[in-house]
Structure formats: C-alpha cells, structure tokens
MIDOSE-1310 file (N, C-alpha, C; in nm, 2 decimals, decimal comma, always signed):
residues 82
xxxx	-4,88/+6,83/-10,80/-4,97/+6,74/-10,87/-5,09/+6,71/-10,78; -5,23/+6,72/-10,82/-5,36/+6,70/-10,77/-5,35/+6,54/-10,75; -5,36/+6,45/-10,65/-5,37/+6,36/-10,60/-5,48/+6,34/-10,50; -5,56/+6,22/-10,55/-5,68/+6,16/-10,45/-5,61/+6,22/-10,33
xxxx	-5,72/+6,23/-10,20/-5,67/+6,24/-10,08/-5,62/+6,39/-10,05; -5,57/+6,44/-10,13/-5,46/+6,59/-10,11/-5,53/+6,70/-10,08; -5,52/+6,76/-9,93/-5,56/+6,89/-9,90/-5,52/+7,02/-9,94; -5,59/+7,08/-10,01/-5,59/+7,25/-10,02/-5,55/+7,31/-9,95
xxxx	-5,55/+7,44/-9,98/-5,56/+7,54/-9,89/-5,63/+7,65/-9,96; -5,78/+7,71/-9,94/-5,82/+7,85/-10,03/-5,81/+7,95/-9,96; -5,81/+8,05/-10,05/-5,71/+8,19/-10,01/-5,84/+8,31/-10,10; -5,82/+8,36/-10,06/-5,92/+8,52/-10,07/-5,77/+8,64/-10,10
xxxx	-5,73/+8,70/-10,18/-5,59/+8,78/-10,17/-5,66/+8,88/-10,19; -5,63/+8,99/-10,14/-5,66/+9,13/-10,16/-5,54/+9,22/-10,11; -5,52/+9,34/-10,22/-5,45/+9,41/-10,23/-5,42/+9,52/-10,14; -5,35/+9,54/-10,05/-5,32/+9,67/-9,99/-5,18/+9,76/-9,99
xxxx	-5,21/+9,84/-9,94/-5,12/+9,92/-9,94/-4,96/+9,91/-9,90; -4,96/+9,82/-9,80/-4,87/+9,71/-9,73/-4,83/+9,62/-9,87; -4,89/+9,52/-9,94/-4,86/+9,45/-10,04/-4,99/+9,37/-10,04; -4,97/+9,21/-10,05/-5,13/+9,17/-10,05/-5,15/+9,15/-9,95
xxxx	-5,26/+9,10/-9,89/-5,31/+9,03/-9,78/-5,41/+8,90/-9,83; -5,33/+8,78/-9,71/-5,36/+8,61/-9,78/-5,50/+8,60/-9,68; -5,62/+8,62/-9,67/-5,70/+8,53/-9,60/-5,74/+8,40/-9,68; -5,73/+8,35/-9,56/-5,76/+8,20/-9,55/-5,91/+8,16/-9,56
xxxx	-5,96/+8,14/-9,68/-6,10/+8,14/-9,70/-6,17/+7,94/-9,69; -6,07/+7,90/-9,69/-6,10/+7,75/-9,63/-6,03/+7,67/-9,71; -6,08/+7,54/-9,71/-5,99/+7,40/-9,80/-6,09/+7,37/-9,88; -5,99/+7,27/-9,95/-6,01/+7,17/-10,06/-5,99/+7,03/-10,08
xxxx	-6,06/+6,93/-10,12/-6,02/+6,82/-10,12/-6,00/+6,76/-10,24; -5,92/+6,70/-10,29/-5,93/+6,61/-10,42/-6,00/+6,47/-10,41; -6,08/+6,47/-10,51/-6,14/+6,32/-10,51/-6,07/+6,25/-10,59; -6,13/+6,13/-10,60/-6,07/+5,98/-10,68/-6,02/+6,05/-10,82
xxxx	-6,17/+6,10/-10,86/-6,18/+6,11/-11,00/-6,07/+6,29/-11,04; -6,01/+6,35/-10,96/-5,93/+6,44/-10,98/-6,04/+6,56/-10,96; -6,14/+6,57/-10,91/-6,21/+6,68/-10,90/-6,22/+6,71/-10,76; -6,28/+6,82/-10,75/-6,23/+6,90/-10,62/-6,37/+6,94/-10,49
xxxx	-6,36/+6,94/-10,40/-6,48/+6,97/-10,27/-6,40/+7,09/-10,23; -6,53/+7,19/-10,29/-6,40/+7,30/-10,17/-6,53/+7,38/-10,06; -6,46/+7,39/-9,97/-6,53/+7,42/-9,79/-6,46/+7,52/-9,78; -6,60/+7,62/-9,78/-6,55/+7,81/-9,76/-6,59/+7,83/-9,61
xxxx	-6,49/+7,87/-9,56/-6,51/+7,94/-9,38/-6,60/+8,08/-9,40; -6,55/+8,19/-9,56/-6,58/+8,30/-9,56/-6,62/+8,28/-9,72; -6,68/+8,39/-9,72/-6,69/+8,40/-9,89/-6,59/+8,54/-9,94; -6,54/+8,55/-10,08/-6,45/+8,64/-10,08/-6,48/+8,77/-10,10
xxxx	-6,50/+8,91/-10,08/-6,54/+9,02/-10,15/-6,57/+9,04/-10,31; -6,42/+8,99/-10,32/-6,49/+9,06/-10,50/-6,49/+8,89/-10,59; -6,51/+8,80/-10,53/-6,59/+8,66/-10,62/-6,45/+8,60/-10,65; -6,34/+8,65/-10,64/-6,22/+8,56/-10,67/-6,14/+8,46/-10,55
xxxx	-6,13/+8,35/-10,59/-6,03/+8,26/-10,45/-5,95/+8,18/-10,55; -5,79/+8,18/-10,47/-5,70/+8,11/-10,51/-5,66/+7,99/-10,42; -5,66/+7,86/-10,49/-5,62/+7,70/-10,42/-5,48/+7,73/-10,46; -5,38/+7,62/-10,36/-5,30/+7,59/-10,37/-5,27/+7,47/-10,26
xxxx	-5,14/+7,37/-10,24/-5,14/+7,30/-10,16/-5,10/+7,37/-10,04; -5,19/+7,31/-9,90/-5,20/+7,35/-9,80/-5,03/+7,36/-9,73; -4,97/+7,47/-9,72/-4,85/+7,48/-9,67/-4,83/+7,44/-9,51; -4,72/+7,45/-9,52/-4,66/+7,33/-9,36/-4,65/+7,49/-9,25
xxxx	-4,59/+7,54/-9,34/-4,52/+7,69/-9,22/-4,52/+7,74/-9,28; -4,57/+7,84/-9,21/-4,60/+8,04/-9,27/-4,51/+8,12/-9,40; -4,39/+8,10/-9,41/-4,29/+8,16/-9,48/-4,31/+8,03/-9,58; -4,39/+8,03/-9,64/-4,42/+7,91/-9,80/-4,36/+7,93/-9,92
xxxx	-4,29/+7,93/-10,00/-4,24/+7,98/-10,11/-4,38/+8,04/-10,22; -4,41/+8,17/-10,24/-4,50/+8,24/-10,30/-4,55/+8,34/-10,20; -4,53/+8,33/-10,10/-4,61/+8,40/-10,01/-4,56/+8,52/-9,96; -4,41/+8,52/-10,00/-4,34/+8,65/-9,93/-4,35/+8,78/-9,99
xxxx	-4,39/+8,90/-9,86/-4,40/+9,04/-9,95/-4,51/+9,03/-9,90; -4,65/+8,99/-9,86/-4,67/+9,02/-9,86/-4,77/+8,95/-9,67; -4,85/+9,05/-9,63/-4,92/+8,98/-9,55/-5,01/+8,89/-9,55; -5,03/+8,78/-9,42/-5,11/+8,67/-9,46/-5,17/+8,60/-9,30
xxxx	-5,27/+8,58/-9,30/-5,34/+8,56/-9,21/-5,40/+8,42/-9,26; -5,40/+8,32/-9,17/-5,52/+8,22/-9,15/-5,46/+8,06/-9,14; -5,36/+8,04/-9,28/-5,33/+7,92/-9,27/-5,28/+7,82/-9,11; -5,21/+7,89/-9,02/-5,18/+7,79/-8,94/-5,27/+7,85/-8,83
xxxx	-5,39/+7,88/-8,87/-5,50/+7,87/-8,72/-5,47/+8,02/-8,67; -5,39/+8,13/-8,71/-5,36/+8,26/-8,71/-5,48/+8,34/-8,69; -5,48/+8,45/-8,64/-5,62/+8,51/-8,61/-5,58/+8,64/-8,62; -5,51/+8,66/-8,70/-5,46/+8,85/-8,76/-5,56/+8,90/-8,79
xxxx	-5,58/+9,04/-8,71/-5,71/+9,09/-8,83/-5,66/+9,14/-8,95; -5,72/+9,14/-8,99/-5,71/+9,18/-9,17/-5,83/+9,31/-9,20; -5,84/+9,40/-9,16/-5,91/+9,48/-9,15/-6,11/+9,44/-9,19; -6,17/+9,56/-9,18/-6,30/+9,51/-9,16/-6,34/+9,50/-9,06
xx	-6,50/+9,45/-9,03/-6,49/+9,47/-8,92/-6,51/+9,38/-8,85; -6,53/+9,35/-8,71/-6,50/+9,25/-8,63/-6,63/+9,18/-8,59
C-alpha cells in the first residue's frame, strides 16, 4: 500500500541472455495526497522504469532468476560502457 512518507525503489529491467538485469534507476517518494516524486540517478534506454517498495536485502521476493545491480549501493557493472 502507497503510504505518505513511503520510499520506492526505481528499476530500469532489461533483458539478457543471463535472464533480466535490475538497474537501479533511483527512488520515489509518496506524498500526502498519494502522488509520487520520482529522482532518476539514470535515465532508462528504451523509456520504461518499474517502482516498487524499496527492498531491505538483495534476495527480495520477485527478484529471483534474474541479475540485479544497485539497490543496496552495489556497483555491478551491467554492461555498457564505463
């Protein structure tokens, strides 16, 4: 449930070969009125980002299968370039 106060987590997913790969494209905040502030670190390649609530530890329930980089301060590359 979206609650005043409640931090995000935005995600950039892209598909590889491996399975997906999660970057961590920045957060989100909920306001009073149920609407949302979202702060991009990156912008996504192909124009899609998925929110969700900001997970505690890496193994999150949804996240398995596939690779994922960023949420706890992680610095994996994810291909591209540097």
């Amino acid at each position: 449930m979206l609650t005043a106060g409640k931090r995000l987590a935005v995600f950039s997913i892209r598909e590889g070969k491996g399975g997906s790969i999660w970057v961590r494209a920045g957060s989100a905040f909920v306001n009073k009125d149920g609407s949302l502030n979202v702060l991009l670190d990156v912008l996504p390649l192909d124009g899609k980002l998925h929110v969700r609530e900001a997970a505690e530890k890496r193994d999150a329930p949804g996240m398995s299968g596939g690779r994922y980089a960023g949420e706890l301060g992680l610095d994996a590359p994810v291909g591209g370039h540097s």
